[in-house]
Residue frames as qw, qx, qy, qz and C-alpha x, y, z in Angstrom:
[[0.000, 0.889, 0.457, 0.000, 0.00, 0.00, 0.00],
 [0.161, 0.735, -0.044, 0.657, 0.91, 3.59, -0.20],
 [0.395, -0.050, -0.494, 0.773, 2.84, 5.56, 2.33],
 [0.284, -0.235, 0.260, -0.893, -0.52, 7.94, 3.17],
 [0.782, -0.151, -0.564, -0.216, -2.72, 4.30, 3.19],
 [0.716, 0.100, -0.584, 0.371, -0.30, 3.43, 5.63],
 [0.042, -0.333, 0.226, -0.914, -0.52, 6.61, 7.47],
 [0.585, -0.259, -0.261, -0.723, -4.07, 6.07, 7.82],
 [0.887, -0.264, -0.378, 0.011, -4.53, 2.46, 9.10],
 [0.541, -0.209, -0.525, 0.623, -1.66, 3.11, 11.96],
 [0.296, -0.310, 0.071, -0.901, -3.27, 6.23, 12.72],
 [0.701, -0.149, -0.244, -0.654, -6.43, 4.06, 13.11],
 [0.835, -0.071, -0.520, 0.165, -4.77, 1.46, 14.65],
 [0.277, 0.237, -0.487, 0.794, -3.42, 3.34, 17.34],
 [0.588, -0.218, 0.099, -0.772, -7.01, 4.80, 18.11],
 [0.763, -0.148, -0.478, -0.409, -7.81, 1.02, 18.41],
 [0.628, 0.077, -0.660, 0.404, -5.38, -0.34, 20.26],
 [0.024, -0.027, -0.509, 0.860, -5.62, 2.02, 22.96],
 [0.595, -0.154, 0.090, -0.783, -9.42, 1.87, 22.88],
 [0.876, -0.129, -0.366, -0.287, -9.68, -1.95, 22.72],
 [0.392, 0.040, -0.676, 0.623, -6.01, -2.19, 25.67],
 [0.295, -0.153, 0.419, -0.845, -8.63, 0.22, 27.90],
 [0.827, -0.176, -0.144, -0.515, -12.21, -2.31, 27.23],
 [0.861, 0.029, -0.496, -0.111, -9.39, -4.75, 28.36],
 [0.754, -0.631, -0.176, 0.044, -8.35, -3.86, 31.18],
 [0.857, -0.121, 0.033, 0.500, -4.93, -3.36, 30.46],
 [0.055, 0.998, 0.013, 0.004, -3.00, -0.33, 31.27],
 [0.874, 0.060, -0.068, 0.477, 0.63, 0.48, 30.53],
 [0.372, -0.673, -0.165, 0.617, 2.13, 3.61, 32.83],
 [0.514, -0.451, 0.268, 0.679, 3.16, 6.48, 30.74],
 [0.619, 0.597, 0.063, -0.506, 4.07, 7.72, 27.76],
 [0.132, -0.418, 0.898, -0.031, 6.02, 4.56, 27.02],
 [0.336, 0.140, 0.818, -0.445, 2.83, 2.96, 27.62],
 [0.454, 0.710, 0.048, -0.537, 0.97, 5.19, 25.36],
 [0.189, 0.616, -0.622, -0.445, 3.71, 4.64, 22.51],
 [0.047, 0.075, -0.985, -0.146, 3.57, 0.70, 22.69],
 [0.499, 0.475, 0.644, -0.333, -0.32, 0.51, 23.11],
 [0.442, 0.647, -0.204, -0.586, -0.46, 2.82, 19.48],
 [0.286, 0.576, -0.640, -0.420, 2.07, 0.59, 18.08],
 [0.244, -0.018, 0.969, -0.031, 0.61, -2.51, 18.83],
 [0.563, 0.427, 0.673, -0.219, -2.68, -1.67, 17.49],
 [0.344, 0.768, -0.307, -0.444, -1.22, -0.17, 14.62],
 [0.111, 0.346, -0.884, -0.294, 0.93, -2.62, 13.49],
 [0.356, 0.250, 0.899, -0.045, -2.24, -5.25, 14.09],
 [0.423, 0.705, 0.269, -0.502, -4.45, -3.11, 11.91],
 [0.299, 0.672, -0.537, -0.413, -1.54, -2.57, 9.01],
 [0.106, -0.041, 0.989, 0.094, -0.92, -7.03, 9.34],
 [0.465, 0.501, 0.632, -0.365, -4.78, -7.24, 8.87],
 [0.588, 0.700, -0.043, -0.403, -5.24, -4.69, 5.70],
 [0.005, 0.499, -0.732, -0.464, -2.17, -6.70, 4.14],
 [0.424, 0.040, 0.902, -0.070, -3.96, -9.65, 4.82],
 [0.379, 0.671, 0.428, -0.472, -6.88, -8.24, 3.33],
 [0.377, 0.783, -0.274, -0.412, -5.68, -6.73, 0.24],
 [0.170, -0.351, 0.886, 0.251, -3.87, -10.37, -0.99]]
């Protein structure tokens, strides 16, 4: 995908992660915490649209 695609879906994936780490309970101190919740639901969101787009 394109580098503003890409933009997008870890954008969006950040918003997820850190809304679906908070419906789970799970909280990580900081902004450390903050950074690695984004990138975890980013990077699941960006492994999904690849999936998606094969």
């Amino acid at each position: 995908m394109g580098f503003i695609m890409n933009l997008v879906l870890g954008l969006f994936g950040g918003v997820l992660g850190g809304w679906l780490f908070d419906q789970l309970g799970i909280t990580w101190g900081g902004t450390l915490g903050q950074l690695g919740t984004a990138i975890v639901g980013a990077v699941a969101i960006l492994w999904i649209a690849s999936l998606i787009k094969k």
